[in-house]
N, C-alpha and C positions, 0 to 999 in steps of 0.2 A: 504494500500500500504506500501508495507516493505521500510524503512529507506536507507539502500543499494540500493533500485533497484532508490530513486529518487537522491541519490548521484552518482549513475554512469549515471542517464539521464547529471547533472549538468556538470562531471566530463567530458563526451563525448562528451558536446555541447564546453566546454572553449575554449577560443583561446590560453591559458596558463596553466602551472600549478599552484595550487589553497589550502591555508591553512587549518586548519581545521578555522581559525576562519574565513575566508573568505564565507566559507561555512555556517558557522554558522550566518551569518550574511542576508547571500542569503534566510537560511531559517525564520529566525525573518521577514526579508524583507517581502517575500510573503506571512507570517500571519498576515501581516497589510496591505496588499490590502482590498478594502472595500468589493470586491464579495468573498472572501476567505472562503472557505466552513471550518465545523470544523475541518478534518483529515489536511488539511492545516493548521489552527488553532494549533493545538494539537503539531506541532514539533516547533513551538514557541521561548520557551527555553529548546531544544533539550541540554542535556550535553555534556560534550565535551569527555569526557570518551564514554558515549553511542556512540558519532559521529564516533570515532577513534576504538570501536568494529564494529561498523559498516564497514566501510574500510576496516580493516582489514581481515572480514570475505569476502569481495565481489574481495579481491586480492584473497583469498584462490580460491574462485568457479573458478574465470579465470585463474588460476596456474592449478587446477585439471581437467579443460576443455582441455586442451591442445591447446588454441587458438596461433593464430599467435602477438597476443598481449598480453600484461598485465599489471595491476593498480601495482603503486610502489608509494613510496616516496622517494623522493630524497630532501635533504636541509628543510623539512618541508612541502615541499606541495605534494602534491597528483594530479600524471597525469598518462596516459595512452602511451604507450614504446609497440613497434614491440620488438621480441624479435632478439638479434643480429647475430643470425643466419642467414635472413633473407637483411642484410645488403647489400650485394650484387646487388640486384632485384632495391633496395629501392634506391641506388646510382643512374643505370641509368635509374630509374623514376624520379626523383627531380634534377637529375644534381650532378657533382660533387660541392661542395661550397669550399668558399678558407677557412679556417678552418687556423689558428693563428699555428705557430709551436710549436712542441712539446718540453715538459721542459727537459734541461740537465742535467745529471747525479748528478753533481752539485746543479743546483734548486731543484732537487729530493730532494736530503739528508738536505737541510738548511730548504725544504719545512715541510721535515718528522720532526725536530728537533721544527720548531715552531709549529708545529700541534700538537705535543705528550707534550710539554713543556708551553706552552703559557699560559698569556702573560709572552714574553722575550726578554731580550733586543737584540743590535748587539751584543753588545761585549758575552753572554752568549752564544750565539749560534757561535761564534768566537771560545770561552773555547771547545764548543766540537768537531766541524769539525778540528778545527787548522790549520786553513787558514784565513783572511781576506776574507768577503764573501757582501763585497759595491756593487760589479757589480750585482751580484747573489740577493741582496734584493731590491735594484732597479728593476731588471727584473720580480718580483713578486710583488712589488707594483703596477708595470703596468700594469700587466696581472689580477691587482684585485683579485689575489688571496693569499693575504697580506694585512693589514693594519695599518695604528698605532692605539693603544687601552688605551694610556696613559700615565703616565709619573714613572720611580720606585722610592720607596721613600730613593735614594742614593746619596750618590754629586755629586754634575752633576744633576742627573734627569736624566737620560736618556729615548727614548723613549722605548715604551712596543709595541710588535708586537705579533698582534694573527692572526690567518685564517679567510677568508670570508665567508659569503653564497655559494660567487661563487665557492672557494674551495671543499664546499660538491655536488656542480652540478657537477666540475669537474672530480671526481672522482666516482658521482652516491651513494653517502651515505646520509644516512637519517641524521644523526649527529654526532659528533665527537665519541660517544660512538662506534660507528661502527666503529673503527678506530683498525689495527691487534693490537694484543697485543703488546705493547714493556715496559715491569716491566722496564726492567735495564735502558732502555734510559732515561727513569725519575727519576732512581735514581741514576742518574751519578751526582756526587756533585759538582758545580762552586761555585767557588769564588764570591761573590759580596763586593763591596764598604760598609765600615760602611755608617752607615745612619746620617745626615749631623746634628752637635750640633748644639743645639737651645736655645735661652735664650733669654726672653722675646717678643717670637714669630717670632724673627729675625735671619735667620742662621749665626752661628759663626765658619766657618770651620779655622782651622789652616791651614799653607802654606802646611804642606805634605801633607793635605790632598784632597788639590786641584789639584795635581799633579796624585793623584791615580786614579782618572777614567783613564786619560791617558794612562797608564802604562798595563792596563788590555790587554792580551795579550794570542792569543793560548798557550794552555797548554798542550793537551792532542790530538793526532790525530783522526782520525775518528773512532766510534767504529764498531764493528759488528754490534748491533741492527741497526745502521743508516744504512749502506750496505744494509740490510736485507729492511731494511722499506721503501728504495726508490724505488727497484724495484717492490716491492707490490704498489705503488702507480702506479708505472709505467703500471703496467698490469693492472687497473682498469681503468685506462685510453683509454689500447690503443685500445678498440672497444666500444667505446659510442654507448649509447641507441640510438635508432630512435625513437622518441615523435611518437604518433596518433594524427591528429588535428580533422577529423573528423568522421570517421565510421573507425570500422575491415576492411573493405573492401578498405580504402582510406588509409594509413598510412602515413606518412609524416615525413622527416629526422628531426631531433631535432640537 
């Protein structure tokens, strides 16, 4: 029995979507049942490379089938999506559901700037929209799809903010490497705070230089690539997948 046909049995029974190491664990699991014959046996310590060719060859069969679904990964795991054409049918079979509002033009660009950038601080992501942007990271804290990731090592400490899991659900990407190109919005150069003197493992800032976090301050207004990259995030958005939970035949809104 091919490797792909008993990961889309696993894939098409989930009630979620599912990792590769999730999988890989599901198959350890059932070669230590005691009645487990050897082809069970045998995927054991299936690789994770072999796992992940596998996948990816059983997205291809149902891409080239032309079915009304197909195998993706999104954030890392691996589930089964109606295709959004489809969306329509799919609405008044499960209902409409109240679905959270959609992020502002604003969220956009701060969301694009930590996603291409990260981790980064407020005031860095300040440097390049050139606005104060408290309300706007607030509202992506909350939506989780933002988080704090640490502290920089400048005066002050400031905190460091990067994107979520939930951020690649939101958008239906496998990983940040899927993310549009944008060279230049990473190499737009901000300012940061010298890094804080130290002597005898105790920080010794002088008076200016406690005043300097403070002082950091828009410099530069919004560029092009940001323009550009919100509303690509924005049309990634604006027609989500519909999950399968149980059969091609049953499809189910995600």
């Amino acid at each position: 029995m091919e490797l792909k046909f008993i990961l889309e049995s696993l894939l098409f029974s989930a009630q979620k979507p599912m990792s590769t190491k999730e999988l890989r664990d599901l198959l350890s699991t059932a070669a230590d049942v005691e009645d487990a014959d050897a082809a069970v046996k045998a995927l054991k310590k299936t690789r994770e490379d072999d796992l992940i060719a596998a996948l990816e060859a059983l997205a291809r069969d149902h891409e080239a089938a032309g079915r009304s679904y197909r195998l993706t990964c999104v954030a890392g795991s691996w589930q089964f999506v109606t295709q959004p054409e489809f969306a329509p049918w799919l609405r008044v079979l499960v209902g409409v559901k109240i679905r959270p509002s959609r992020l502002s033009q604003a969220a956009l660009e701060t969301l694009a700037i930590i996603a291409y950038r990260q981790p980064v601080t407020r005031a860095e992501v300040e440097q390049v929209r050139g606005v104060n942007v408290d309300g706007t990271m607030q509202t992506l804290l909350e939506r989780g799809l933002v988080e704090q990731s640490g502290r920089a090592e400048v005066v002050g400490r400031p905190a460091l903010y990067s994107s979520t899991p939930a951020f690649l659900e939101y958008f239906g990407l496998r990983s940040l490497d899927e993310l549009p190109a944008a060279d230049e919005l990473r190499r737009i150069v901000v300012e940061k705070p010298p890094a804080p003197v130290t002597a005898d493992g105790l920080a010794t800032v002088p008076p200016e230089q406690l005043a300097l976090a403070d002082k950091v301050e828009g410099a530069t207004s919004a560029t092009p690539e940001v323009a550009e990259s919100a509303p690509t995030l924005a049309a990634a958005a604006a027609e989500p997948e519909v999950k399968a939970e149980a059969s091609p035949a049953a499809p189910a809104e995600g």
